[in-house]
C-alpha positions in Angstrom: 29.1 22.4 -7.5 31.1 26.1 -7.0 31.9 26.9 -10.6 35.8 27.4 -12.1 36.2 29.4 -15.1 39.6 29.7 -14.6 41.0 27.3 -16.9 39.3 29.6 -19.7 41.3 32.6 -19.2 44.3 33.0 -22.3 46.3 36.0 -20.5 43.4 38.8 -21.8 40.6 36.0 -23.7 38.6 33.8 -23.0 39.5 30.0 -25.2 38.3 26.4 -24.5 37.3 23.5 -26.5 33.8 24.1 -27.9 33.3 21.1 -30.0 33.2 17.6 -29.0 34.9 14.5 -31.1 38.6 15.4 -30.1 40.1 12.6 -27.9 41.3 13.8 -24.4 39.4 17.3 -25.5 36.4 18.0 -23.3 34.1 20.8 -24.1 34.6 23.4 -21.4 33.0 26.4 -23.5 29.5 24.7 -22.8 26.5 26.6 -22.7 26.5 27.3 -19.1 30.0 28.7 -19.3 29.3 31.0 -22.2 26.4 32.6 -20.9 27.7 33.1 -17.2 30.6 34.7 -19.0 28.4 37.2 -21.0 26.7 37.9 -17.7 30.2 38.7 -16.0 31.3 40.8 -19.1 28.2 42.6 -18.6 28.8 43.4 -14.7 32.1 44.2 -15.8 31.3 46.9 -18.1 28.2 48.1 -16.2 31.2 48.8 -13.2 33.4 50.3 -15.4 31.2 52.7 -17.1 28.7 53.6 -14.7 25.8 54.0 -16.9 22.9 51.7 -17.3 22.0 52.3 -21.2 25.2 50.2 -22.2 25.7 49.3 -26.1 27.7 46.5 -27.3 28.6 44.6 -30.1 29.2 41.5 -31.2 31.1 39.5 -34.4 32.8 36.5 -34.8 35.3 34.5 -37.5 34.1 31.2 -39.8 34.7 28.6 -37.0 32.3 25.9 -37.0 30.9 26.7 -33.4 30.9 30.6 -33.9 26.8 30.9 -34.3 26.0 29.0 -31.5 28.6 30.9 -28.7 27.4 34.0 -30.7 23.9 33.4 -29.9 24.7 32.4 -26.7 26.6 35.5 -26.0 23.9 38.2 -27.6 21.1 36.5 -25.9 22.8 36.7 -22.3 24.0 40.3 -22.3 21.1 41.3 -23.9 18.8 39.4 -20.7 21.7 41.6 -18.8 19.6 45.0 -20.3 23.0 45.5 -22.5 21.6 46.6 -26.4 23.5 44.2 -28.7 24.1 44.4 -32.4 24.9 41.0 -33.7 27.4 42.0 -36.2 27.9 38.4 -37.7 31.2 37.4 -39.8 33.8 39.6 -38.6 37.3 40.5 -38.0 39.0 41.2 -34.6 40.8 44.9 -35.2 36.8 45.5 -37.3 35.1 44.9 -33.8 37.3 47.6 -31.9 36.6 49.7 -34.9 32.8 49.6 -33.6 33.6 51.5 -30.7 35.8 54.2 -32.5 33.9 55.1 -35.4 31.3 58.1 -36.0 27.4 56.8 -36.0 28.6 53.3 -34.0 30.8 54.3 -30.5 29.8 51.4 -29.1 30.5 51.3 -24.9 32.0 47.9 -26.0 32.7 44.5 -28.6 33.0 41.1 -28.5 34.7 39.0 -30.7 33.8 35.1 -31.1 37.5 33.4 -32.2 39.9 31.0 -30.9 42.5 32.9 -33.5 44.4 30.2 -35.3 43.9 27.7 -32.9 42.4 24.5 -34.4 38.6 23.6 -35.5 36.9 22.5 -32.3 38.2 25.4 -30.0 36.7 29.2 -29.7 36.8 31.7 -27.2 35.9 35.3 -26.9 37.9 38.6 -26.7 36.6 42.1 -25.4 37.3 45.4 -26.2 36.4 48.9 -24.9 36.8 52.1 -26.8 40.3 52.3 -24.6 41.7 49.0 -26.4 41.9 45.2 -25.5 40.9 44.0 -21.8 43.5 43.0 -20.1 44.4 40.1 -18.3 43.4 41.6 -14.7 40.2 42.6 -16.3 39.2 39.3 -17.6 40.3 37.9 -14.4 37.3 39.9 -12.7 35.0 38.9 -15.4 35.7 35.2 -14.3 34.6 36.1 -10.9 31.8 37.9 -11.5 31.0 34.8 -14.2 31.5 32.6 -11.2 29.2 34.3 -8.7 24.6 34.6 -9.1 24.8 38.6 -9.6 22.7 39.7 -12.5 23.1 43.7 -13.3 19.2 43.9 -12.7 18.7 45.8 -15.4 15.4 45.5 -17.5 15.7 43.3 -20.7 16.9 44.8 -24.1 16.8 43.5 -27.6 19.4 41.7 -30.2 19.5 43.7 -33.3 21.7 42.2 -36.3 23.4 44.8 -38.5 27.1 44.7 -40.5 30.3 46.6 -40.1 32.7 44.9 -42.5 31.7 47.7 -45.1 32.5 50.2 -42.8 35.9 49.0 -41.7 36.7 47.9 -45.2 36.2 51.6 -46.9 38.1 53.0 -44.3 41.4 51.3 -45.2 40.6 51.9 -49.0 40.4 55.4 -48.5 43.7 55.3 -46.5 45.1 53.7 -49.8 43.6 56.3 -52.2 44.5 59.3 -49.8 47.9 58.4 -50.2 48.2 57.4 -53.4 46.6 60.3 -54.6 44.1 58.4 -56.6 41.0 56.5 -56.9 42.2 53.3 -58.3 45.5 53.9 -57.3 46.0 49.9 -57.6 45.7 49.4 -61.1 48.3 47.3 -62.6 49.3 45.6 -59.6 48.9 42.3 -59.2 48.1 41.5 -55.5 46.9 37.9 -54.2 45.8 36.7 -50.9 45.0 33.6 -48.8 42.8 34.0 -46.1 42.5 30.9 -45.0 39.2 30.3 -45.0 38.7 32.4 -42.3 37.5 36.1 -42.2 39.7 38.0 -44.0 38.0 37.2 -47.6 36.6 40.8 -47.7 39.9 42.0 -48.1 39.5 41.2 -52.1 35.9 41.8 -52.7 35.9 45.5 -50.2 39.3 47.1 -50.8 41.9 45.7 -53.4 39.4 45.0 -56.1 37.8 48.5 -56.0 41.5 49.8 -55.5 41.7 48.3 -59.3 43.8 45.9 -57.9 44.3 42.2 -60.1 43.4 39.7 -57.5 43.5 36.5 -59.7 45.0 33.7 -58.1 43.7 34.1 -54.6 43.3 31.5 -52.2 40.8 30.2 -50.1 38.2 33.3 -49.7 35.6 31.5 -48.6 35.0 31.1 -44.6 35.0 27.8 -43.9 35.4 26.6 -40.1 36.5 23.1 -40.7 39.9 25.2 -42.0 40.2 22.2 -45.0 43.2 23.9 -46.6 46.1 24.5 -44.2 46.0 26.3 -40.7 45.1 30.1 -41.1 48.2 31.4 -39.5 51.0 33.2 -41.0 53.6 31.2 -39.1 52.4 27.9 -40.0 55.0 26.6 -42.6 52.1 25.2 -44.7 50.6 28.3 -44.7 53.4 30.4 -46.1 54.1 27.5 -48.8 50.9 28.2 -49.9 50.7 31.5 -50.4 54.3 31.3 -51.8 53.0 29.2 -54.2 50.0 31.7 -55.4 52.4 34.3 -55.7 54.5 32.2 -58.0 52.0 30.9 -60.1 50.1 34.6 -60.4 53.3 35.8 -61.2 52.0 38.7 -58.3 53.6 41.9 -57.3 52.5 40.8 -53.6 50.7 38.0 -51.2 49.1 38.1 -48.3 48.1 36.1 -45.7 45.9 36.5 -42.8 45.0 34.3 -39.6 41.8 33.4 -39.1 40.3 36.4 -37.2 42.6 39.4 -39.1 44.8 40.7 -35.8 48.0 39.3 -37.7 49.2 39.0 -41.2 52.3 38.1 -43.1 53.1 38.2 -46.9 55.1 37.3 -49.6 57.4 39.2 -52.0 57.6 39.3 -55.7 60.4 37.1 -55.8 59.1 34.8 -53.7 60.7 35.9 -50.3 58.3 35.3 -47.1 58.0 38.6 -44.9 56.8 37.4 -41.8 58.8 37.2 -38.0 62.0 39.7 -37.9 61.5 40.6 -41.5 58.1 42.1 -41.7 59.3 43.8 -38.4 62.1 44.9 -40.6 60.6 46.4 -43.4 57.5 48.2 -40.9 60.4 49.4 -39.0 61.9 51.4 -42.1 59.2 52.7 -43.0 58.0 54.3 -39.6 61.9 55.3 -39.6 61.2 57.5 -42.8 58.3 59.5 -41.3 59.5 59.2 -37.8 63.3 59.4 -37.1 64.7 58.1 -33.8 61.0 56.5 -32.8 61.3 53.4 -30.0 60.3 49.9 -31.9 59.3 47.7 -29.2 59.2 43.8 -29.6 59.0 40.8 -28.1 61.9 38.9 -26.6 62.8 36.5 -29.2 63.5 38.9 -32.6 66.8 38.6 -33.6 70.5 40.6 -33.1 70.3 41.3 -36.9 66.8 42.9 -36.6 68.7 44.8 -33.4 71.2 46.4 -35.6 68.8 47.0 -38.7 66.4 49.2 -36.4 69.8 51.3 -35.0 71.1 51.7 -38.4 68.3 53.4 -39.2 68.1 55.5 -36.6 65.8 54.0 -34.4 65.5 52.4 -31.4 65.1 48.4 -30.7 63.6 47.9 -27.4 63.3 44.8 -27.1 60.2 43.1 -24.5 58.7 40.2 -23.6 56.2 37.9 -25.3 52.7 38.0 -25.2 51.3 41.1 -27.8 49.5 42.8 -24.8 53.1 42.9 -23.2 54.4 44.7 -26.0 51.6 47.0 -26.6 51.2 47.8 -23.0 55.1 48.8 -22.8 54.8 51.2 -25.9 52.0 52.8 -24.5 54.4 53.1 -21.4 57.0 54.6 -23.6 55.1 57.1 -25.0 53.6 58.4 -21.7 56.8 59.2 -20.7 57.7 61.1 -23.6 59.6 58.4 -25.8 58.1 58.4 -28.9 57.5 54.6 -30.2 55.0 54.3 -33.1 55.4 50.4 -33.6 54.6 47.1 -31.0 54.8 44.3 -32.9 55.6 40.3 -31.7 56.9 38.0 -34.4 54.2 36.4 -34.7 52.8 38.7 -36.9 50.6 40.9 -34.2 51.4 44.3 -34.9 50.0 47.6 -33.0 50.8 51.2 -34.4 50.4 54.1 -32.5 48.6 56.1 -35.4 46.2 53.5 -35.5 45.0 53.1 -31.7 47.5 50.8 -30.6 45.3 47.8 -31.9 47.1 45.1 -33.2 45.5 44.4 -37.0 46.5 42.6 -39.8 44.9 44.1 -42.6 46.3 47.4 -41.3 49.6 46.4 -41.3 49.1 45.0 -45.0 47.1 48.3 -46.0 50.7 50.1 -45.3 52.5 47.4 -46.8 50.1 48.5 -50.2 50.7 51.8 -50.1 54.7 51.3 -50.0 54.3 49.1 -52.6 52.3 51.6 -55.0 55.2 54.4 -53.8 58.0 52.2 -54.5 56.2 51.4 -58.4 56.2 55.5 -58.7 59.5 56.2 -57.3 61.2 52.9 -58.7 62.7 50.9 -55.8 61.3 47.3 -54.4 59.8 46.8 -51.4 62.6 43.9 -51.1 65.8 46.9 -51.2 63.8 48.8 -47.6 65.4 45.4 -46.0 68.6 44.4 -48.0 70.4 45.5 -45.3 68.8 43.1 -42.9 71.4 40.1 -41.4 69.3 36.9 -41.3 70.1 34.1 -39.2 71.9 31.1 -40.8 69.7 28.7 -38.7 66.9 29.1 -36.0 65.1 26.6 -33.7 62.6 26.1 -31.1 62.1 24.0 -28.4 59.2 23.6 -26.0 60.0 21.4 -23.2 57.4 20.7 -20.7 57.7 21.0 -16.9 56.3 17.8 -14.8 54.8 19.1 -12.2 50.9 20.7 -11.2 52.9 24.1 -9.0 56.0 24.2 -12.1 56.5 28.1 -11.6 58.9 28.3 -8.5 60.6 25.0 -10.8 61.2 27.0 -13.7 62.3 30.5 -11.8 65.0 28.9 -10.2 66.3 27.5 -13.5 66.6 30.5 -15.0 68.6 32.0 -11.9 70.8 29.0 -12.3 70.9 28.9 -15.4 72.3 32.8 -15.3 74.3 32.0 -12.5 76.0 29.5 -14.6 76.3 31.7 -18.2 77.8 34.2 -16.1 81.1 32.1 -15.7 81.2 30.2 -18.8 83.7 31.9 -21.3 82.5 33.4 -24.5 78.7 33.7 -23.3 77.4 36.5 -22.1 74.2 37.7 -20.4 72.4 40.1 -23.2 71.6 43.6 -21.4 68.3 44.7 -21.4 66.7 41.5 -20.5 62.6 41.6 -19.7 62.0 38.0 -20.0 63.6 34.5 -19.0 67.6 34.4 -20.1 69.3 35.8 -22.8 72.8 34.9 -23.4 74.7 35.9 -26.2 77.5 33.2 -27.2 80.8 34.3 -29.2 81.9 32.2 -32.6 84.1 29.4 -30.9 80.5 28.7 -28.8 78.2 28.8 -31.6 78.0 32.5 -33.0 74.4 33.4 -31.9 72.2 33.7 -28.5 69.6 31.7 -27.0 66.6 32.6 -25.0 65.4 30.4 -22.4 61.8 31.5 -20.8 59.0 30.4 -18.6 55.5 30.4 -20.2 53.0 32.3 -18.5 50.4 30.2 -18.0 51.3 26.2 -19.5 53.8 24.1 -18.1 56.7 24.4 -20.3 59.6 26.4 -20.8 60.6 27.7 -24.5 64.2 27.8 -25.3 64.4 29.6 -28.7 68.4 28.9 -30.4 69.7 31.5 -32.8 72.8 31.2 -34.6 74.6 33.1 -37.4 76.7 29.9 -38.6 75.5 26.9 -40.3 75.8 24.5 -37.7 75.7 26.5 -35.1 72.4 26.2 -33.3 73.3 22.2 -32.9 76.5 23.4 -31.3 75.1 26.2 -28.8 72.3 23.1 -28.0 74.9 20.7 -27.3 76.6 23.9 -24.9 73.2 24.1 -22.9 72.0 20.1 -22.8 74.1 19.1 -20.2 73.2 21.5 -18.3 69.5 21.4 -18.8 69.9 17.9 -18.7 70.0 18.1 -14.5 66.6 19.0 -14.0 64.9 15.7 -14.0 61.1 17.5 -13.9 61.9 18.9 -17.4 61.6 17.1 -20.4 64.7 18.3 -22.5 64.7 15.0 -24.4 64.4 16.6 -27.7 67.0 19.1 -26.9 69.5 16.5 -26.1 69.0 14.2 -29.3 69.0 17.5 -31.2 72.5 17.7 -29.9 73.6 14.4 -30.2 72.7 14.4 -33.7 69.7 11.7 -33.3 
C-alpha cells in the first residue's frame, strides 16, 4: 500500500494521534510513520547541507507518548549515519538553542510535542541553525518519508546528554546583566504554573537562583496525562489558575507556560491577565523605549485598540495573518528591506524578537517581562501603568463554523469575495485597509461599534469569524448584521452564529 503522510503535516510540524483509547481517534503517528519520517528529515538535511558528518539533536516535553516517538526518532536518524544526542525533557525555543550555542552548533533539532494539544496526540518540529522549517520544507520531508531512499550513510551512535542547564543560565544571566546584580530578584515574589509540562525548570534554574520567592507555584512537575487544566495560556482554566496562585501568594507576578515553552502568558499583581492584545501591548512598549518607530507585526485578529496603542507610541502596527510562521516570516521580510521590526508576535502568546533569532519562546518573552518588572521596582512605576493607555474591547467572540464539503477551499474563497462585495455597499461598514487575510470590515456605532474578521483556515474545513465590539452588546448586534447573510451558504454551518443572534 503507497504510503500518505500527508494528513501529518500542521503548516511547518509534524502532529497526529499517538495514543489509542480516544473514540473516532486512530493512531496515525505509528511506528512505521515515525521512523519513515526520521528517515525523510534525515534526506532532508543531508540535501540541504551537503555534508555527510551531520549532528542533530533531539528533546521532547512530558507527554505520555514522548519516549517512545523519541526513541523512535534517535534510533532512525541515527541508522540514517546522523550523530544524535538524545537530549531528553525539553523545551521547544531550548532545542533551537542547540544549534546556536558555542560547544553544541548542532547542523539540526528535533522537538517531540504536540504543543497544547491534548494527552494522546504528539508530533515533531525541526529546526536548523537558520530557524523553524517551514511548511514547504516539511512538505518535502513527507515525500522523501513516503519514498525507500535511505542516505546510505554508515550507522552512527545515540548519545544522551542535557541542555536545559545551558539554556536556563543563559536567560539568568540576561536578568543579572541587566539588573546589574547577582540576585537581582530578591524580594520579589514571582509564581508560575507550568502545567505540568516542561517549563518547571524555570523555578528550580533561573528565578530561584535570581533570589526570586517562588512559593505558591503550580504544577512543576511534568506530567503527560496534563491532570490539572490544559497547559496553554489561552485556555480560560488555565489563566484562572494561575490568577488564583497569584492571588493567594499575594505575588508581584505569574506565569504561565504551554506545554513545550514557545508561548507564555502571565498575570499581574492586581490580578489582571496579560495574555492576547495586552501582552502584545506591554512587549510593544517596551521595544518602543529602546527602539522608536520599530514595525510590530501581528496576526490578523489583534484589536483597533492595540492598533492605536502601538501608533501612540511611535510605532508601527502591521498587522498580518495568522499562523506564527506567517508573522515571523513577514518581519524577517520587513527587516530585509530596511524596515526595522524587532517584534512578531500572534495572540496566542507566540512571540519572536529579532534580538533573539526570530524564535518564538516563552520563557524569553517572560525573561523581559522580569527584567521590566525589577526596573519598574527601582524606578517606581508598575508594569500595569506601560499599558493604561490600552482601549480594551467591551466584548469579543469567536466562532468556528465548519465547511461540509471534502474540496471546501474554492467554497470558502468565494465567500469572502461575496462577502466583501456585499460590505462594500452596506452603510456604516467598511472594508479595513491593509488586509492580509480573509475580510475585515470595520462597522460604525449605529452597526455595532467594532469589526469582524471572517477567514478561511488553512488547512481544516472551517472558517473563523472573530466579532469585536467596543459596546456592550455590541458583538450580538454586528452577529445579527452578518447571519443573514452567512445564513445563504447552506455547506456552512453558521448555526451557532445565528442562535448567538437570535438570543438562543
Amino acid at each position: 500500500m503507497k504510503k500518505n503522510y500527508s494528513k501529518l503535516r500542521n503548516e511547518s510540524d509534524i502532529r497526529g494521534v499517538a495514543i489509542a483509547g480516544v473514540p473516532g481517534q486512530e493512531v496515525n503517528l505509528t511506528e512505521e510513520a515515525c521512523r519513515d519520517i526520521a528517515r525523510g528529515f534525515a534526506l532532508w538535511l543531508t540535501r540541504k547541507e551537503g555534508k555527510t558528518n551531520l549532528r542533530v539533536a533531539v528533546g521532547r516535553d512530558s507527554r505520555l507518548s514522548g519516549e517512545t516517538l523519541s526513541g523512535w526518532l534517535c534510533d532512525e536518524l541515527s541508522k540514517e549515519g546522523v550523530s544524535v544526542t538524545d537530549m531528553g525533557m525539553a523545551s521547544t525555543p531550548a532545542m533551537f538553542m542547540t544549534t546556536k550555542t558555542e560547544g553544541f552548533m548542532f547542523d539540526g533539532a528535533v522537538m517531540v510535542t504536540a504543543s497544547h494539544l491534548p494527552y494522546n496526540r504528539n508530533g515533531y518540529k525541526f529546526f536548523t541553525p537558520e530557524g523553524g522549517v517551514e511548511a514547504s520544507d516539511i512538505n518535502e520531508m513527507i515525500a522523501l518519508a513516503e519514498g525507500e531512499s535511505h542516505t546510505g550513510l554508515p550507522p552512527k551512535k545515540t548519545e544522551k546528554a542535557e541542555f536545559m542547564s545551558v539554556y536556563s543560565k543563559r536567560l539568568a544571566d540576561m536578568i543579572r546583566a541587566s539588573c546589574g546584580s547577582e540576585r537581582p530578584l530578591e524580594g520579589l515574589r514571582i509564581v508560575v504554573d507550568a502545567g505540568n509540562g516542561a517549563g518547571g525548570f524555570y523555578v528550580e534554574n533561573v528565578l530561584k537562583p535570581l533570589g526570586a520567592n517562588t512559593e505558591g507555584s503550580r504544577y512543576l512537575e511534568p506530567d503527560g496525562r496534563f491532570p490539572n487544566h490544559i497547559p496553554n495560556p489561552e485556555n480560560a482554566e488555565a489563566m484562572a489558575s494561575i490568577t488564583e496562585a497569584v492571588a493567594e501568594a499575594n505575588a508581584d507576578l505569574g506565569i504561565i507556560f504551554d506545554t513545550d515553552v514557545d508561548r507564555a502568558g502571565a498575570v499581574l499583581s492586581d490580578g489582571s491577565e496579560l495574555n492576547r492584545n495586552r501582552l502584545i501591548a506591554i512587549l510593544s512598549a517596551m521595544l518602543l523605549r529602546d527602539h522608536p518607530g520599530t514595525t510590530i507585526v501581528t496576526d490578523s485578529v489583534t484589536s483597533s485598540g492595540l492598533a492605536e496603542f502601538i501608533a501612540a507610541k511611535g510605532g508601527v502596527h502591521h498587522r498580518f495573518r495568522r499562523g506564527y510562521r506567517n508573522v515571523i516570516n513577514e518581519s524577517m521580510r520587513l527587516n530585509s528591506e530596511g524596515i526595522d521590526s524587532q517584534l512578531a508576535i500572534e495572540t496566542s502568546g507566540h512571540g519572536a524578537f529579532k534580538e533573539n533569532y526570530f524564535l518564538d519562546d516563552g520563557a524569553y518573552i517572560v525573561t523581559k517581562l522580569i527584567i521590566e518588572l525589577s526596573r519598574a521596582r527601582r524606578e517606581g512605576y508598575t508594569l500595569a501603568s506601560l499599558i493604561e493607555d490600552l482601549k480594551e474591547p467591551a466584548e469579543s467572540r469567536e466562532f468556528r463554523m465548519d465547511l461540509n464539503l471534502e474540496d471546501f477551499k474554492p467554497y470558502g474563497r468565494r465567500i469572502i469575495e461575496e462577502l466583501k462585495e456585499y460590505a462594500e455597499k452596506q452603510e456604516g461598514w467598511s472594508l479595513a485597509p491593509s488586509n492580509y487575510e480573509g475580510v475585515r470590515v470595520n462597522l460604525d456605532g449605529a452597526h455595532g461599534d467594532g469589526w469582524f474578521l471572517l477567514r478561511l483556515s488553512l488547512h481544516e474545513p472551517l472558517m473563523p469569524l472573530n466579532i469585536e465590539s467596543d459596546s456592550e452588546g455590541g458583538v450580538k448586534k454586528i452577529a445579527a448584521e452578518l447571519s443573514g447573510f452567512i445564513g445563504e451558504y447552506e455547506l456552512l454551518d453558521s448555526e451557532k452564529l445565528r442562535e448567538f443572534a437570535e438570543g438562543k
